[in-house]
C-alpha positions as CSV (number, residue, x, y, z in Angstrom):
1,X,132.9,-25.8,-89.1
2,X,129.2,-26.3,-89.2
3,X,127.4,-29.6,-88.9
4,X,125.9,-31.4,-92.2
5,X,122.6,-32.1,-89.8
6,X,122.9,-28.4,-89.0
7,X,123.1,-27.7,-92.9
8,X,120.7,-30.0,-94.0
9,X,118.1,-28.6,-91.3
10,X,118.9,-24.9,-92.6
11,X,118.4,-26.4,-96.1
12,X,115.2,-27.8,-95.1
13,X,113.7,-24.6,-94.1
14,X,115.0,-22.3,-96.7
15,X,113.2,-24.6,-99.2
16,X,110.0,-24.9,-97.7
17,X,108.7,-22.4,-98.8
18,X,108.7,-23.9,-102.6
19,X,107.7,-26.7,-101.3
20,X,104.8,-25.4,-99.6
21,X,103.6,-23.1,-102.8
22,X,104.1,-26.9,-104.9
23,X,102.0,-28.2,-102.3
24,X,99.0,-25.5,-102.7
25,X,99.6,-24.7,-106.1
26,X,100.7,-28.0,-107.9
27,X,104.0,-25.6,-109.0
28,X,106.1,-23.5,-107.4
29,X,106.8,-20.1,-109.2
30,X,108.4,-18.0,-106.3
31,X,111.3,-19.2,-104.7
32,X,114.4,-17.5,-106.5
33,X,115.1,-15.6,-102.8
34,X,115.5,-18.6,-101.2
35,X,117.7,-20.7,-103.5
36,X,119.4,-18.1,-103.7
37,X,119.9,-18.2,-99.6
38,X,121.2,-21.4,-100.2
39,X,123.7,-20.9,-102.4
40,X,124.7,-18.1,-100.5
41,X,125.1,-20.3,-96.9
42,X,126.6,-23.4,-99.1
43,X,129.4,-21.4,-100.8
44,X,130.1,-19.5,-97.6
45,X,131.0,-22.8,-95.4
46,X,133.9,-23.1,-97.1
47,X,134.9,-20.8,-99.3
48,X,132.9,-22.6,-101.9
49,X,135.6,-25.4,-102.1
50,X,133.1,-28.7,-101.3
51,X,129.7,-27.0,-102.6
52,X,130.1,-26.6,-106.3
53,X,127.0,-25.8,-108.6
54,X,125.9,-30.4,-108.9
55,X,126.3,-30.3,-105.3
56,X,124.2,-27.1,-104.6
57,X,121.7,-28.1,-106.7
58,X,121.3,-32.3,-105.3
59,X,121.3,-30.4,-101.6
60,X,118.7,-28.4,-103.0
61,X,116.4,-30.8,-104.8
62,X,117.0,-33.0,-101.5
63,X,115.8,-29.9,-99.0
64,X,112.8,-29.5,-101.3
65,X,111.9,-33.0,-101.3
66,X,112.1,-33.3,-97.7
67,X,110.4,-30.5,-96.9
68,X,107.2,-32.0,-99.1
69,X,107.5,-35.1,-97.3
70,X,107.1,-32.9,-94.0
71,X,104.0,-30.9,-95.0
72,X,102.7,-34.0,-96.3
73,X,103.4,-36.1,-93.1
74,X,101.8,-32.8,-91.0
75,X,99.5,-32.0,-93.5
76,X,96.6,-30.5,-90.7
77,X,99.1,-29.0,-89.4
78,X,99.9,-27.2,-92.5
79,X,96.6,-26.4,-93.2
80,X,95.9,-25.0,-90.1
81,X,99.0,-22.4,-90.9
82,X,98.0,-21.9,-94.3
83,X,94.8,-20.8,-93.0
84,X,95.7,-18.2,-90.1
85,X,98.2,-16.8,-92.5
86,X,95.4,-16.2,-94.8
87,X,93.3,-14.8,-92.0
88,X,96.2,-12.2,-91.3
89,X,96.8,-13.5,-87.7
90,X,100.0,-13.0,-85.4
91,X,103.0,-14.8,-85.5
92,X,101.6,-16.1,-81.8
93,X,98.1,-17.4,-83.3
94,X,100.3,-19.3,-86.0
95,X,102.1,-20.6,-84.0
96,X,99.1,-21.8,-82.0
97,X,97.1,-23.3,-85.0
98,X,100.1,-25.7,-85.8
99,X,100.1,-27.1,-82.4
C-alpha cells in the first residue's frame, strides 16, 4: 500500500506542469499526458476500487492548486528555472539556478 503523503506528493508533481504553463501563460493548454499519469497511478493503487472518476478529478484540481501555491510561494525560484530552460542549459545548471 502506498502512502496518501506519498500520493499526494506524486500528484503534486505530475500537475505541475499545468500549473506552471497557468502561471506563464494565464491558461494551461498542454497537460492531457499528465492527467492522464494520474489517472493511471490513482486507478492502479487499488484496482481502481477508492479512486473513482469525482475522486480523481478533486485529487487533481487539489495537486494543481498546490502546485500554484508552490511556484507562487518560490516564485524566483521559478523564474530562475523558467529562464535556464529557455536558455537550453543542463539538467545540472537547472538545478543550480533554483538553488
Amino acid at each position: 500500500s502506498v502512502p496518501r503523503s506519498s500520493v499526494d506528493r506524486y500528484s503534486v508533481v505530475v500537475m505541475a506542469g499545468i500549473a506552471a504553463e497557468a502561471e506563464l501563460h494565464g491558461q494551461a493548454e498542454g497537460g492531457r499526458a499528465d492527467e492522464q499519469a494520474l489517472v493511471r497511478l490513482l486507478t492502479s493503487l487499488d484496482g481502481g476500487r477508492s479512486w473513482d472518476y469525482a475522486k480523481i478529478t478533486n485529487q487533481a484540481r487539489w495537486a494543481a492548486s498546490s502546485a500554484a501555491l508552490c511556484i507562487r510561494a518560490h516564485r524566483p525560484a521559478f523564474d530562475a528555472l523558467v529562464e535556464a530552460l529557455a536558455a537550453g542549459r543542463s539538467v545540472g545548471t537547472c538545478v543550480m539556478a533554483i538553488e
